[in-house]
N, C-alpha and C positions, 0 to 999 in steps of 0.2 A: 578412575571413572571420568570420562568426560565432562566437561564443565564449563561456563561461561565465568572467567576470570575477571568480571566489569561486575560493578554495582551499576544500576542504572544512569544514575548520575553521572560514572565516569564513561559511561556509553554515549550518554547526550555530550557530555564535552566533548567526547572524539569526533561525533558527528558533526559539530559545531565546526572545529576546524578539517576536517575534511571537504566543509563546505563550504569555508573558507579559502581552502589549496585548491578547490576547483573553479573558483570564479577567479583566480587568479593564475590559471594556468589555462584553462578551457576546459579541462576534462569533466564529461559528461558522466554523472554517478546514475547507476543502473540498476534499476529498484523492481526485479520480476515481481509478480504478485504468487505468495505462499496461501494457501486453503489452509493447511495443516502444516504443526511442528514439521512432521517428515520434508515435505516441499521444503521449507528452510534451512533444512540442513543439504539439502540437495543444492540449492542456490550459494552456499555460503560454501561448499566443497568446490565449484565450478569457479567461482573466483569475483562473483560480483559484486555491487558495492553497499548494497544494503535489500532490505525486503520490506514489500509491501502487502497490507492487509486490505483487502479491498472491499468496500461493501457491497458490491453487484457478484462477487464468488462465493464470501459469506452467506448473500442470501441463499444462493441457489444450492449451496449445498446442507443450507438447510429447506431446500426443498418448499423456496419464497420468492416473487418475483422482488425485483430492485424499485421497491417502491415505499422506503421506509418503514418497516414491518417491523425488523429487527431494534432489538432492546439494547437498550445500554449495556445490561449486564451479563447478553447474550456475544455483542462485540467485544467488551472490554475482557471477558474468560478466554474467547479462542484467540486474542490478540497476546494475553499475555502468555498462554501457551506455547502460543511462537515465538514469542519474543526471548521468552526462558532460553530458549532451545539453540543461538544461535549469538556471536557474538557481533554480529553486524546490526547497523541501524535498522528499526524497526519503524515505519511511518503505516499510518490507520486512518482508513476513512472513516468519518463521524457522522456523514450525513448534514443532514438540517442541524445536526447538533441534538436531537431528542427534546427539541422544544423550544422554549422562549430561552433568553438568554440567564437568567438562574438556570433553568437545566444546561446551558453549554457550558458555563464554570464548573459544573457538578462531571461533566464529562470528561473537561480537559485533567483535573485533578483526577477523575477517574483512571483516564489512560496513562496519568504520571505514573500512580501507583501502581501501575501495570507493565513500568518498566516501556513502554512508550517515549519513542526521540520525539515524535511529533504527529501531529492529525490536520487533517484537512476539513473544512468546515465549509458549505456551499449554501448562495443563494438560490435557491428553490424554492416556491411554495410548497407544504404538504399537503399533501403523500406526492412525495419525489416522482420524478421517473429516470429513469437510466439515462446519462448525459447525450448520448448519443442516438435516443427517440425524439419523434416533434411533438407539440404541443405541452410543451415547458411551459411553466410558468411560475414567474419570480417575483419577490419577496422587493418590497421599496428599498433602496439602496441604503437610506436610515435605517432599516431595524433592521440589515447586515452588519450596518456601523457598529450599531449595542451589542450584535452578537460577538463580532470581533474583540470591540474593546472586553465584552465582560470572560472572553478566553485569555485574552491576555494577563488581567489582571487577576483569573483564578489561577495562575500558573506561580508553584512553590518553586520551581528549578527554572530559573533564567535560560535555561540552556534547552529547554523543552521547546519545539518550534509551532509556531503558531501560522497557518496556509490559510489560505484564504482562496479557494475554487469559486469562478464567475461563470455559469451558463448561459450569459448575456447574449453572445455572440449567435445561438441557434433561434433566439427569441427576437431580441432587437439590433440585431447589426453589429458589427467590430467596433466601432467609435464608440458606441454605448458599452459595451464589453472592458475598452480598455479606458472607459470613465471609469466605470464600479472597480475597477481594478488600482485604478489610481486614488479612490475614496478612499478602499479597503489598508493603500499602504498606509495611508496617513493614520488610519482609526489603529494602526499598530500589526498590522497582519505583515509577516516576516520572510513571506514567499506567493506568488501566486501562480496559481491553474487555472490558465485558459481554457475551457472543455471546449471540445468539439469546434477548434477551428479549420478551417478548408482548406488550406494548403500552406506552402514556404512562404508566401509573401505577406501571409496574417501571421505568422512565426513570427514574422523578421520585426513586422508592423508590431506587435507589442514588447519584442526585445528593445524596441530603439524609448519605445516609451515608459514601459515600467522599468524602476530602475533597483530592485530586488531581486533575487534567484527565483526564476521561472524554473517550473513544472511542466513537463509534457503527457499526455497519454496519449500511448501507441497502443488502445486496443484495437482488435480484428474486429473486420466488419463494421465499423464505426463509418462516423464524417470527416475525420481526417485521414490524410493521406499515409501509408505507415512507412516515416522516415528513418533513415539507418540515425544510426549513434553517431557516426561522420557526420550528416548532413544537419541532425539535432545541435551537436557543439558548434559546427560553423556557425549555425544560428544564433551562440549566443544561450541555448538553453542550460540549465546548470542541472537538474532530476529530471529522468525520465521513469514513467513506470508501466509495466506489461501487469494489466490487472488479472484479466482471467485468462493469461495464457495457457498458463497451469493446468487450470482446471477443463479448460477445451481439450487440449491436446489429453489428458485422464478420459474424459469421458466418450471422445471419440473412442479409445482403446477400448476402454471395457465396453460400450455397447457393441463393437465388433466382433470380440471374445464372447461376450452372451449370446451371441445371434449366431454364433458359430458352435456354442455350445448346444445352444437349442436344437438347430436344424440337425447337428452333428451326431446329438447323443455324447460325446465327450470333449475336452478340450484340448486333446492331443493335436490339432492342427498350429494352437495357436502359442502352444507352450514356446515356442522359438522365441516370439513376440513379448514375450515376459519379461518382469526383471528376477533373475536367481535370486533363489535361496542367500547363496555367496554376496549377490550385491548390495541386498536388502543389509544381509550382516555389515558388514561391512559400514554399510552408511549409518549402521543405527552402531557401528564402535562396539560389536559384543564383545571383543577381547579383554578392550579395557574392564567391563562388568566383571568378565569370570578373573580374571587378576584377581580384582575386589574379594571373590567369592574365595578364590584358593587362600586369599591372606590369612581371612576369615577362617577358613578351616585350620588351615596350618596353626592359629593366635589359638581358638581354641581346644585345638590334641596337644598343644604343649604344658 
């Protein structure tokens, strides 16, 4: 039966020094964003380096805009669902964290136990907006600080990573962007997310000044430019993550396929477009199962 051969713990140390070998070699670790266990095992088949849980795909599929809707217990279930399901690093977006800083200790410990390498935590006012809409509005750079420190110190596994995402830069300018960015390392935050900066030379502009493993997001349709994996390592960046790729590219398909089944009367045009029967198996390992099953049988006719 297929299996995740890591306790969590020894998942967060791999990822600890994987992200260690890449700030010391340049290589850019590549964090699609999974909706579903499925997606994750698709990501981890293809060969990349870890998986992200995002909260702007989360929402929408549960059918919410990205405006902090979603529950703590709503993120930490389908996170550790996929997290289960795959032997690469898992990173999770938290949001404003679920409230004041008691609820973001209560989170971070959340997402521990949920088998969680790490989460990202952003200054926003509530109710968020999606990083890449205007009229943001953020939270005093102090009670980011309390937030940070109080993830930090809710954290039982040293090895658990603690982000720290600044929206600053679509609000008040890149220099204020990479101030709260440089507050955040001090208050103990272990990686930073610049959101929504405008091109290579505000890349380059917070690589020379924070001096932690930066985050990129390459989402479509956003404010930033979408730079290959080449151009993101030259920069200096150490994670990148495609949040809702996944699930754009999913539901372009099946709205296609419904509109064609609609107007069609059946789906026979679109069946080519499909993934088989065969692929699906295949990626869900049935072989290994029925192994399982015939042992089983075999153990008890004897």
């Amino acid at each position: 039966m297929p299996s995740v051969n890591q306790s969590p713990d020894e998942k967060r140390q791999a990822f600890r020094k994987l992200l260690q070998k890449s700030q010391q070699s340049g290589q850019l670790l590549r964090f699609p964003g999974a909706f579903s266990p499925l997606v994750a095992l698709l990501i981890e088949e293809i060969g990349f380096e870890g998986v992200y849980v995002s909260g702007a795909a989360l929402s929408a599929d549960l059918g919410l805009p990205d405006i902090g809707l979603t529950t703590l217990s709503e993120v930490a279930e389908r996170s550790q669902a996929i997290s289960r399901m795959t032997s690469l690093p898992v990173l999770v977006d938290v949001d404003t964290g679920f409230g004041e800083p008691a609820n973001v200790a209560r989170a971070v410990q959340t997402m521990e136990a949920a088998g969680l390498c790490g989460c990202h935590l952003e200054d926003q006012q509530f109710p968020k907006r999606c990083g890449h809409l205007d009229n943001k509005q953020l939270v005093p750079p102090d009670e980011m600080v309390r937030k940070i420190k109080a993830a930090v110190d809710a954290k039982t596994d040293k090895n658990f990573l603690v982000i720290a995402r600044t929206d600053a830069r679509g609000v008040a300018g890149l220099e204020a962007a990479i101030e709260r960015a440089q507050r955040y390392v001090d208050a103990g935050a272990e990686m930073i997310f610049p959101e929504a900066l405008a091109g290579e030379e505000e890349f380059a502009a917070f690589r020379q000044a924070v001096d932690v493993p930066l985050l990129a997001n390459m989402t479509e349709f956003g404010k930033s430019p979408l730079l290959s994996t080449e151009q993101l390592a030259n920069l200096g960046f150490n994670v990148v993550i495609y949040p809702v790729t996944a699930l754009r590219l999913a539901m372009q398909a099946v709205e296609s396929g419904f509109r064609a089944l609609a107007a069609e009367g059946t789906q026979q045009s679109t069946v080519a477009q499909m993934q088989t029967r065969q692929r699906l198996y295949e990626l869900l390992s049935y072989d290994a199962y029925a192994e399982i099953d015939n042992d089983l049988f075999n153990l008890n006719s004897d």
